[in-house]
N, C-alpha and C positions, 0 to 999 in steps of 0.2 A: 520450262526452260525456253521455249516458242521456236520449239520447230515445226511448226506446223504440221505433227506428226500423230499420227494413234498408232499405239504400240501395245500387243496383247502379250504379257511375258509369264510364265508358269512358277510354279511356288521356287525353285529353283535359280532363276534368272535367266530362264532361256528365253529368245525371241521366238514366238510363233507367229504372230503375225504385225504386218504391219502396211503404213498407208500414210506415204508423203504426199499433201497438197501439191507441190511443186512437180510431181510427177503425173498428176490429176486435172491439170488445165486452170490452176493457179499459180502464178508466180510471180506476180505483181504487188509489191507491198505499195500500203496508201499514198507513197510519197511518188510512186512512177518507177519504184528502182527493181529491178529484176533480184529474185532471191533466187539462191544456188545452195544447194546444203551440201557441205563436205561431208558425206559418211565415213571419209576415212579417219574421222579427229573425234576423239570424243569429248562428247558435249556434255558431258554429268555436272562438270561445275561451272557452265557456261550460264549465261543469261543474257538473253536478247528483247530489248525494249518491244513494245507494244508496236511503236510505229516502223517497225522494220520486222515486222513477221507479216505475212500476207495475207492470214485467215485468223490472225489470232483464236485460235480453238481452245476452246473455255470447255467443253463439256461434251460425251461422246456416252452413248446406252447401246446396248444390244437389246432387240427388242425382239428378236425371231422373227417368225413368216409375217409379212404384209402387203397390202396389193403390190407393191415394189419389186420386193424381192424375197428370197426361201428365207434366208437367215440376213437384217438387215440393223444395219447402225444406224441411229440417229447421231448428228451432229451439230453442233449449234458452231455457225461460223459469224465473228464478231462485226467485223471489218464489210462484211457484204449485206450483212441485216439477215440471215435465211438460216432454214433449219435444212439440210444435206441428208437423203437416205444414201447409205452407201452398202454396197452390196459386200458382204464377206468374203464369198467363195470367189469373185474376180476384181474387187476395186472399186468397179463402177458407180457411178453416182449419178444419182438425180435431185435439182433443190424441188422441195414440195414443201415448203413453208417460207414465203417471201415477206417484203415489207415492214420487219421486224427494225428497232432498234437498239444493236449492240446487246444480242442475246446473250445470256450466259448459261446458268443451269440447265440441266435436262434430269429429269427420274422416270420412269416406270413404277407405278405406286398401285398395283390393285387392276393392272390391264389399263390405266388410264398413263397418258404420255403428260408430265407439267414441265412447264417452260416458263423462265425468267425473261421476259420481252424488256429488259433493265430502262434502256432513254424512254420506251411509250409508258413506265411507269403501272406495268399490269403483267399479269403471268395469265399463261394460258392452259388450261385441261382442254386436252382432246384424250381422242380413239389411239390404237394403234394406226391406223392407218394415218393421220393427221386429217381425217377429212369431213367429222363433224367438232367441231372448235367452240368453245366458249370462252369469250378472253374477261376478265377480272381487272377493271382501272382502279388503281390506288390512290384516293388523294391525300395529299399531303408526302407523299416522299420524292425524291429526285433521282434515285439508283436502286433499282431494286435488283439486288447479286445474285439472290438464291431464293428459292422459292420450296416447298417440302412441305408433307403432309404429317400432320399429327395424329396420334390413335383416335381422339377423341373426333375425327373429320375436319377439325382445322387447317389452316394454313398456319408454317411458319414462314416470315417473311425476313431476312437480311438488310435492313436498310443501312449501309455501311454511311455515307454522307453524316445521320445523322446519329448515328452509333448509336442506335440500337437493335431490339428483333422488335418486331410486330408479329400477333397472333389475330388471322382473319376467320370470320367466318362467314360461309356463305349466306347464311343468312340475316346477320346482324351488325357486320362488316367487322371494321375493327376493333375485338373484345379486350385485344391485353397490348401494353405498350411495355417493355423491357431495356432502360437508357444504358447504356454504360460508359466509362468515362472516356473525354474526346481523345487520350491517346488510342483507343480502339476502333480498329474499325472492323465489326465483324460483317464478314464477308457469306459465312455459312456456318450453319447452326443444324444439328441435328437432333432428335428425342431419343434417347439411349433406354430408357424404361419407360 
């Protein structure tokens, strides 16, 4: 909906927790305009364009203890290029993944953190920590959405621009190409068996 909001709700619908950007030291959407979130209206059927959300927040993991913090999120924030540890138990935030462009996904796949670095055209496996990094350049696509790992140790890749998945491998790069037709754009693909 682009409130630039993480919100952990229980099988129920109850809020446990939660963590506005704008209460965080962000409030400034790309255009210079100050964002304000009315919590008193609710926003279920609302929808607020890309350029008027501040951090547009695409993607949010709980990854537990890291040099960071005990229990920490990662966060991919669109709009400033960075990946956000944010700490559980009070809020706080640290960026410790910069220079990105216009992130999106984030997983936890096996202890390893993968990341959709979408404009640099590469995703990235690190540590929990983010602090040994190996980045993956794609060529040939223009938006890579999502990024995810296969049983078999591949990558599936999201390339929505050109509607289809790509399946990489590390060692032989791009092994399979999956088109489908241009009203689609798949943005995220998962292996269910």
């Amino acid at each position: 909906t682009g409130l630039d909001l993480i919100i952990e709700i229980n099988k129920k619908g109850k809020t446990i927790w939660t963590w506005f950007a704008n209460e965080n030291g962000y409030f400034v959407d790309p255009k210079g305009r100050i964002r304000n979130i009315n919590k008193k209206i609710n926003h279920r059927y609302k929808s607020y364009p890309t350029l008027q959300q501040v951090i547009h927040l695409n993607s949010t993991i709980e990854v537990g203890h890291t040099k960071y913090f005990e229990n920490t999120l990662y966060s991919s924030f669109f709009h400033q290029g960075k990946i956000v540890a944010i700490n559980k138990k009070n809020g706080k935030k640290i960026e410790v993944l910069k220079n990105l462009k216009h992130p999106h996904s984030l997983y936890l796949i096996s202890g390893r953190v993968i990341i959709s670095d979408t404009e640099n055209k590469s995703f990235i496996i690190a540590n929990k920590n983010l602090d040994k990094i190996k980045r993956i350049k794609i060529k040939g696509v223009n938006w890579i959405q999502d990024v995810t790992k296969l049983k078999n140790n591949n990558f599936l890749i999201s390339d929505p621009d050109k509607n289809r998945l790509l399946e990489y491998s590390l060692n032989e790069g791009i092994v399979g190409k999956f088109k489908f037709d241009k009203e689609w754009r798949i943005y995220q693909a998962k292996q269910v068996k």
